[in-house]
Structure formats: C-alpha cells, structure tokens
C-alpha positions in Angstrom: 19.5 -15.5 50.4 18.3 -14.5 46.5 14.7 -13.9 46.8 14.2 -12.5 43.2 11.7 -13.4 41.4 11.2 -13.7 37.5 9.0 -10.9 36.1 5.7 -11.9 35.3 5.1 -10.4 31.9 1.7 -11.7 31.4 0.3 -9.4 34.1 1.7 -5.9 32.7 1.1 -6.2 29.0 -0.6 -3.0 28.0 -4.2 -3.5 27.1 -3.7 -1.8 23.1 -0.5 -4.3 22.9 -1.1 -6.9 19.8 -0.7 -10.8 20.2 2.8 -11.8 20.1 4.3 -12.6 16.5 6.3 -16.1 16.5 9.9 -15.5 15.6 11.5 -18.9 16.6 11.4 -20.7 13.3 13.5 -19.6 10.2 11.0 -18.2 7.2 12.2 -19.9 4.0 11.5 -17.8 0.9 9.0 -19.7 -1.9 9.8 -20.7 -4.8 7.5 -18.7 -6.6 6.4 -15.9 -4.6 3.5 -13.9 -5.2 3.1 -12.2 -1.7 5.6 -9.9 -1.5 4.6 -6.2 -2.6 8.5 -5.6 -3.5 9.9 -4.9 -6.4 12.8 -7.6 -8.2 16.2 -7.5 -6.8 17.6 -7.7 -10.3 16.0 -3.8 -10.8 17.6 -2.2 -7.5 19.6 0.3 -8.8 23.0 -0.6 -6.6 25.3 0.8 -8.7 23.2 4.1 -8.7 22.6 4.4 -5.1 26.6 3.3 -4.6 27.4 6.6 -6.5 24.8 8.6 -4.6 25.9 7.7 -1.2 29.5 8.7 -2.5 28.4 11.7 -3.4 26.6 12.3 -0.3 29.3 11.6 2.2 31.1 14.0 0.1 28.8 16.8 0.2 27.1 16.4 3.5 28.6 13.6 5.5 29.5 15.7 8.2 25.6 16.8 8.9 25.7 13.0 9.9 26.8 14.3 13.2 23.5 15.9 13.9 20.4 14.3 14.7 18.5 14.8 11.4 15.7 17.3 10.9 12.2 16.8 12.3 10.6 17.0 8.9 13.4 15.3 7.2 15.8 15.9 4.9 15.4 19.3 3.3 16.4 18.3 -0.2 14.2 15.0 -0.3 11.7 17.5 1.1 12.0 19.8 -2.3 11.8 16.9 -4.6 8.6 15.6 -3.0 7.4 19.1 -3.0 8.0 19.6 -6.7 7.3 16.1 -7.8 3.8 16.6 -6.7 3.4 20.0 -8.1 4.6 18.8 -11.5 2.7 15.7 -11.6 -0.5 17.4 -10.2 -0.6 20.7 -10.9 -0.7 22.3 -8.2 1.7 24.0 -6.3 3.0 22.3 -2.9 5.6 24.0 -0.3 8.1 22.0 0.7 6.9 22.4 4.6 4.0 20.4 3.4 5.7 17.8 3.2 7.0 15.6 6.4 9.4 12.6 5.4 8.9 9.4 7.3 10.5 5.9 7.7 8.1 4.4 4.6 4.5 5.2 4.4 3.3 3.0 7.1 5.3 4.9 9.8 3.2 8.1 7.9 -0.2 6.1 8.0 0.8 5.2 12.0 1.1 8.9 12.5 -2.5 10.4 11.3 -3.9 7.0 13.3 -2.1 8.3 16.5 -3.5 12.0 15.8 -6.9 11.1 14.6 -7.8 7.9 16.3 -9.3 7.1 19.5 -10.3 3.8 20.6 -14.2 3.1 19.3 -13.7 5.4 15.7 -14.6 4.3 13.1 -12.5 4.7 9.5 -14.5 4.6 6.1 -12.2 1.8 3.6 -13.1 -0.1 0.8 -14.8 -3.9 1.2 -10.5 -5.3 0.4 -8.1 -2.9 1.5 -4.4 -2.7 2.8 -4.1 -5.5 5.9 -0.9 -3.9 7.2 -3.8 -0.6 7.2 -6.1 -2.5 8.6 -3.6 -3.2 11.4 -2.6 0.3 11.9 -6.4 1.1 12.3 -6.9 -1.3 15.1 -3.7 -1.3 17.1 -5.2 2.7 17.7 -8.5 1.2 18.4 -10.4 2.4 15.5 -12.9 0.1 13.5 -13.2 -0.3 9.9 -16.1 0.3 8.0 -16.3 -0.6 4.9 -18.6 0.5 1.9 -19.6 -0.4 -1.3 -16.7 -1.1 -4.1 -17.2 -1.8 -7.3 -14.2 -2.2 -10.5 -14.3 1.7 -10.0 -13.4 1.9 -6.5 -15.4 2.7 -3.8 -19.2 4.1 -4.7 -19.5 7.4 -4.0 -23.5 6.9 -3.4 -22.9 4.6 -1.1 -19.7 6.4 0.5 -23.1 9.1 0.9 -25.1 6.6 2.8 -23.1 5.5 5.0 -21.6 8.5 6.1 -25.5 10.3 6.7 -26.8 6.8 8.4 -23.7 7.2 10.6 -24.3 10.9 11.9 -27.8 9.8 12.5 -26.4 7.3 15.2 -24.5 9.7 15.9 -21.4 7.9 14.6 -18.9 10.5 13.1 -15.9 8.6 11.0 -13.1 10.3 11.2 -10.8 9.3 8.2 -12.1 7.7 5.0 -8.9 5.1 4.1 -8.8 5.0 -0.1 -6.1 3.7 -2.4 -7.5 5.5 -5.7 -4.4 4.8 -7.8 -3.6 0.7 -8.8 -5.2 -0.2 -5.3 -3.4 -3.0 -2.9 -5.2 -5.6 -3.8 -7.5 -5.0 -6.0 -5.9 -3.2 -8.6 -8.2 -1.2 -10.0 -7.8 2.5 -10.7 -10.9 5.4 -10.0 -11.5 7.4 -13.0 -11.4 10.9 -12.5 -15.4 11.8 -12.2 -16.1 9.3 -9.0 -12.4 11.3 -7.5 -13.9 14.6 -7.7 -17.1 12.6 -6.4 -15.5 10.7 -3.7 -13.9 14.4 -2.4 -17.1 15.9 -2.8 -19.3 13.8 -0.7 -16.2 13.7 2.1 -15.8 17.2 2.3 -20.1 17.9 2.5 -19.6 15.4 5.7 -16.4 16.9 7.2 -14.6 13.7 6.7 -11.0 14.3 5.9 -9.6 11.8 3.3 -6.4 9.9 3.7 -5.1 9.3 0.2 -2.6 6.5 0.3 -0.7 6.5 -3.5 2.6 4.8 -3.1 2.0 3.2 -6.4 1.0 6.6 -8.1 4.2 6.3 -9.9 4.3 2.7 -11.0 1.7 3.1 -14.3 2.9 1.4 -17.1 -0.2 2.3 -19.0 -2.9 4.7 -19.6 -3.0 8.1 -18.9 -2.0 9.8 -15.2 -5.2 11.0 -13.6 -4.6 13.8 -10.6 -4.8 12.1 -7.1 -7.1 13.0 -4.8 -5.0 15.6 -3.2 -4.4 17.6 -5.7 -8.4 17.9 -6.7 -8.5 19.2 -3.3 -6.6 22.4 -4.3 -4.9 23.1 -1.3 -7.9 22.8 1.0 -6.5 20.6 3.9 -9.6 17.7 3.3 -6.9 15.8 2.1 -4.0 13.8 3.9 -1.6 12.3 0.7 0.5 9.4 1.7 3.4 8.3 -0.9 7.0 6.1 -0.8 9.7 6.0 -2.0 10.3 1.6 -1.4 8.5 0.7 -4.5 10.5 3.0 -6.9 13.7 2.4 -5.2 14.1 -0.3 -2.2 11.6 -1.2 0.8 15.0 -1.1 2.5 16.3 2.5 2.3 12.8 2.7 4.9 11.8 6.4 3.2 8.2 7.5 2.4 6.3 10.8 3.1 3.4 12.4 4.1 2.2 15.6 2.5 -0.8 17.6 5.0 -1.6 21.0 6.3 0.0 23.2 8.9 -2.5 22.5 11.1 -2.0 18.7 11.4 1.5 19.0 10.5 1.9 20.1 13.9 0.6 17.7 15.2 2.2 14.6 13.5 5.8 16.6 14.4 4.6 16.2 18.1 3.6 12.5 18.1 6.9 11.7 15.7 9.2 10.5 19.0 11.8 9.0 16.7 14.6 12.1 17.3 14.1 12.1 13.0 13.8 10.1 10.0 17.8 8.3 9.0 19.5 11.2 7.4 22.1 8.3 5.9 19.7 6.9 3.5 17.6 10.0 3.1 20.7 12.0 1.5 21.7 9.1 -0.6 18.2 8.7 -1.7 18.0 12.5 -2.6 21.9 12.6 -4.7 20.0 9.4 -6.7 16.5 10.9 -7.2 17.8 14.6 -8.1 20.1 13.0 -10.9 18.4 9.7 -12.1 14.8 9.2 -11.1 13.3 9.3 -14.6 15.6 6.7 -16.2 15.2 4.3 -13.1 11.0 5.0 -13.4 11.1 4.0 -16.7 13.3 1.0 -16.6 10.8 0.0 -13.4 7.5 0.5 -15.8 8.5 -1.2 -18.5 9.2 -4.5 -16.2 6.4 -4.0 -14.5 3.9 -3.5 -17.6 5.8 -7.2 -19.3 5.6 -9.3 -15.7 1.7 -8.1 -15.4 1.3 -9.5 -19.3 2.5 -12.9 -18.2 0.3 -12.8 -15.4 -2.8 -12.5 -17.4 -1.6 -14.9 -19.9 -0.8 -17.3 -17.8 -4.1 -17.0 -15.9 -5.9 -17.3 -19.0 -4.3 -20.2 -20.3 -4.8 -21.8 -17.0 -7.8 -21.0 -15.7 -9.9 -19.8 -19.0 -13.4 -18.6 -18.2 -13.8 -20.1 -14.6 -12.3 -17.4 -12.9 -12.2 -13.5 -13.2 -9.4 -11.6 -12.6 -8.3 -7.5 -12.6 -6.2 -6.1 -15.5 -3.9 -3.2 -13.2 -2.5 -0.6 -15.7 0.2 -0.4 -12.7 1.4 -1.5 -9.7 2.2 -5.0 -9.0 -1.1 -6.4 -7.9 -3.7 -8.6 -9.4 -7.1 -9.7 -7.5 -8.3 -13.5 -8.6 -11.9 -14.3 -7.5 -12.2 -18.0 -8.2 -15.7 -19.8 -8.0 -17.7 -18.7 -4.9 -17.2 -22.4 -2.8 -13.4 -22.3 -2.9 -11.7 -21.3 0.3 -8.4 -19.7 -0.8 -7.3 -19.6 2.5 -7.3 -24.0 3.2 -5.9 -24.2 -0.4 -3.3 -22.1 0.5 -1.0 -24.9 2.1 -1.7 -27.1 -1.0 -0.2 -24.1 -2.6 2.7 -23.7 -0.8 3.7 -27.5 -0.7 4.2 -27.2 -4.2 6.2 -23.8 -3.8 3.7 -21.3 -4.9 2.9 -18.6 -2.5 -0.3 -16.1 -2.4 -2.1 -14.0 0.0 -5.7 -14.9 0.5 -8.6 -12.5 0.0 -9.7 -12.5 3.8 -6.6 -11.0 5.1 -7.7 -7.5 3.5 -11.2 -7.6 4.5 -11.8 -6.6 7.8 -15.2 -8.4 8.2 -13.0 -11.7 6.8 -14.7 -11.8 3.4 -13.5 -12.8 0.1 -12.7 -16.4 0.9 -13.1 -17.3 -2.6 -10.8 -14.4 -3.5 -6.7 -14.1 -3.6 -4.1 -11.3 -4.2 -1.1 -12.0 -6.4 1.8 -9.7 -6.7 3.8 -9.7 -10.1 6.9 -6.9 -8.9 9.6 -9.6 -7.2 9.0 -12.8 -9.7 10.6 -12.9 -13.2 8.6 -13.7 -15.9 9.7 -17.3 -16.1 8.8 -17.9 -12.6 5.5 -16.7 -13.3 4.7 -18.6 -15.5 5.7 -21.7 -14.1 4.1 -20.6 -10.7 0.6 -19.6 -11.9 1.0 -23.6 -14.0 1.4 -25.3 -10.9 -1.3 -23.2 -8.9 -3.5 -24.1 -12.0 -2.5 -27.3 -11.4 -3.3 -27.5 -7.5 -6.5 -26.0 -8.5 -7.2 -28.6 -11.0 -6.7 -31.3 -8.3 -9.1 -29.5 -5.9 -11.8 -29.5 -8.3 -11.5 -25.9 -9.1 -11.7 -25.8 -13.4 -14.5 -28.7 -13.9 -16.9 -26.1 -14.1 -17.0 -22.5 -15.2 -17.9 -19.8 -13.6 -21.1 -17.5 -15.0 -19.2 -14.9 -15.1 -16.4 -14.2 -17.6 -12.7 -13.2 -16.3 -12.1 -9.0 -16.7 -11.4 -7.4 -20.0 -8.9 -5.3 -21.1 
C-alpha cells in the first residue's frame, strides 16, 4: 500500500526566501513602453557580435571545454582594466577587476560579503528597486538621506552617519549612483564627489559606486567616478555593465574592488564562473568596435531624451517638473503633490502606455506623486505618441487644470 505523502512546501521555506513571483499568466509587452531600462532592439549590434563570436570560436573555442575562470575572462578582464584607467586616470590592474553575470549578480555579491540581517545601507531618498531588493533579501535596511538635483547632500550624508554611531548603528555600505542616476537622472558635480568620499571615508563607510550608465553621456563633460577620486584606496567598490552598451542578454557586468574583498567575493561566487561563450564574444566585439557602437548609442540616446522633454512640455507645460539627464535613459516626472501615480497607473496602461511609479524606488514608499520614464527601448515616434496619450489620461484625471508653483527643470 502507497503511503507517500505530498511534500508540504509551506512548512520548509527558508525564513530570508522572498514571496513567490506569479508566473502563470503571459506578460504582453505595451504599446509604449517606458519601463524597461534596455536599450532599442533596432541598435543591437547583431551583425557585430555575429562576427565576434566567429572570431571567437576560431581563436578560443576550444577553452569552451574548460569551466571558465573564477574572475572571468582574462581579455574582458584587460579591457575593463584599461577602460577605467583611460577614462579615469588612474591606473587599475586587471586582478582588480572580477567579471560577473551583469551588475546585479556584482551588487548580490558585496550584499552577501557585507550584509548581515539588521545593517543598515546609506542610499538616496529614490534609488535602484532591483537594489533595494538585493539589500533586503540579505537582511539589510535602507536608510536613506537627503537628495537634492545634485545627488545626495553630503551634510546630511554627515549627519546621519555621526547620529547613527551615536546609537551605535554603524552602516556598512553607502549605495550611490553618482553618474545619470536610475531614476532620477541627475548627475553629481565633481565638488559634492570628492565631498561624498570625504565624509565616507572620515566614518569608515566604504562606498559602493554603481555606474553602469557612466558610458551612456550624450552631453557635457565626463567627470571621474567616485572610484577613481579614491586613488586606489580600497573605500571604494565600483560596479559597471556591459547590458546597456551592448545587450541585457549577453548577462556580462563587473565589479572592480581590492585584494582584500576580492577574496572574498571569489569565495561567495558558487556559480563554477561567469559564461565564457558570451564573455569571449563580447571581448572580439569590444577590442575591435566599442567606440563606433558608443557613439552610434549616444547619439540615439541624446535625440529620444529631446522628444521626451518636448513632448512633456507640450503636454504637461508648467504643471509638472521634470529632470533634463545629459545620459542615460531615465527621466523622473513629479506631477502635482495629490496625484497617486501608482492608481493612475492602470488608466495608463489601458490605453497602452507603461511607466514605473515613484514608490517602487523609495524604500520608505514615498514619491507617490512621482514616476520614472525610460527613453532607451521606445523610438522617437512612439514617444511621442505615448507621452500624448499619458497627457491625455492625465488630462481626464484632472491632472493639468491647475499648475503647479513650481516650474518644470531647466536646461
């Protein structure tokens, strides 16, 4: 006689485990999508990457046979390694750098190394949700601090951190996205940087810079990360990727940080190595053809952001305020204080427009009145039409009868 019995799941869940994510019904892309932090199909360089992979099998395809290396793959290594030394000045070994499967598998590895449950981590007031996420599945808390359209304050970065130690509270990362920040969009100037460093490095706080958009400006001048103000010091942990120059798919950032933690972060990565398939086609593209793709990337990016902020002003005038990004592919709308951007947001989508409301990348839920809109996947056309029918749904809500006090951003 069978006397099994089904296995209770419910019962052996482990306690850090997150609440289950529904995969039973069949996601249908929007119409116009402004959520998606990917860049436009249409600028994928295929025919690049199809002779890179060629070229690859040719040259290396037999070290496919080998699990791949714990840091990665040594060329891709080199390029990060002298990318950042050209762009910043400063000169970075190569066994600096560790190569992970994007930057959110490198931001889940200083979380595991850092974190334990009940820490606290130092972000802005909006930050990165998927972040945010990280942060908690480790058991860590957010605390956030001032931010103004300069980025975090380093006064108040000051504060915090000494009324903290008095309650005996010691944070032990401070989270920043200095360069065209997800999802605000500003960019810090150099001065609060160096400010920012100073004032973590006084506390013993290390800093985990997260820059995967460093290399999306389309405007302005570059301004050193972080990292590199750091001058080799260790106070820094620099976090970039390779999906927003190339493809989210090829599943290829890295993580640049001191022998010291680098030994650790080679312990906790379990993964038997990063794919060495799409890192070597990734390194026979970017050894031969980064600069032309980068440029071709900018230039799309710099026209889509243009007819974002036209088509917001047309639309919405003075009753809303919005950030001008000099890269990227993120805008932050603050509409009037009463409106709840996250109950509009069905109206929004019923009409085929798609955003990401403010209180998903506040970890205290604020910002209800705010919204994030992404300009890298749509075409121009699209947003244009898009940000006309989220005027529209606006308009029907009661949104543009009266102006705000406040004036939308400059230039």
């Amino acid at each position: 006689m069978d006397t099994s019995e089904t296995v209770n799941y419910g019962r052996l869940w482990a306690r850090s485990v997150p609440d289950p994510v529904d995969f039973s019904t069949v996601w249908t892309p929007p119409r116009y999508d402004f959520t998606a932090g990917i860049p436009d199909p249409n600028l994928l360089p295929l025919s690049g990457l199809a002779q890179a992979a060629s070229e690859a099998l040719r040259q290396e395809g037999k070290e496919l046979a080998h699990y791949p290396s714990g840091q990665g793959h040594p060329g891709l290594q080199d390029i990060v390694a002298k990318k950042f030394s050209v762009d910043q000045g400063i000169s970075t070994p190569a066994d600096r750098v560790l190569i992970t499967n994007g930057a959110m598998h490198a931001i889940s590895l200083v979380a595991e190394v850092l974190l334990d449950p009940g820490d606290l981590v130092i972000t802005e007031e909006f930050t990165f949700a998927w972040s945010l996420r990280v942060f908690e599945r480790f058991g860590a808390r957010a605390f956030t601090v001032e931010t103004d359209e300069n980025g975090m304050v380093p006064e108040a970065l000051d504060h915090a951190l000494a009324a903290l130690r008095q309650k005996r509270l010691r944070p032990k990362i401070i989270y920043t996205i200095p360069t065209f920040h997800n999802p605000l969009g500003l960019e810090v100037p150099l001065e609060r940087r160096q400010q920012i460093l100073d004032v973590a490095s006084r506390h013993g706080v290390p800093i985990l810079e997260d820059d995967v958009y460093g290399d999306l400006r389309f405007e302005g001048e570059p301004i050193p990360a972080i990292a590199a103000l750091d001058k080799g010091r260790g106070n820094v942990l620099y976090v970039g990727s390779f999906s927003k120059i190339v493809a989210p798919g090829m599943r290829l950032g890295y993580l640049l940080a001191p022998p010291q933690v680098m030994g650790r972060l080679l312990a906790c990565k379990l993964d038997a190595g990063t794919s060495a398939f799409s890192s070597m086609i990734l390194y026979h593209y970017l050894k031969d053809q980064r600069d032309d793709h980068l440029e071709e990337v900018r230039l799309a990016l710099r026209s889509k952001r243009d007819a974002l902020v036209g088509a917001l002003g047309e639309g919405l005038g003075n009753r809303a305020r919005w950030s001008h990004p000099r890269g990227g592919m993120f805008l932050w709308l603050r509409l009037p204080q009463w409106v709840n951007t996250y109950t509009l947001r069905n109206k929004a989508e019923n009409v085929g427009v798609s955003y990401v409301p403010g209180i998903y990348f506040s970890p205290y839920g604020k910002g209800e009145n705010c919204l994030r809109l992404s300009f890298g996947y749509a075409s121009r056309d699209d947003i244009h039409e898009g940000i006309k029918k989220l005027t529209d749904v606006l308009r029907a809500e009661g949104v543009l009868k009266s102006p705000t006090t406040q004036s939308r951003s400059k230039k």
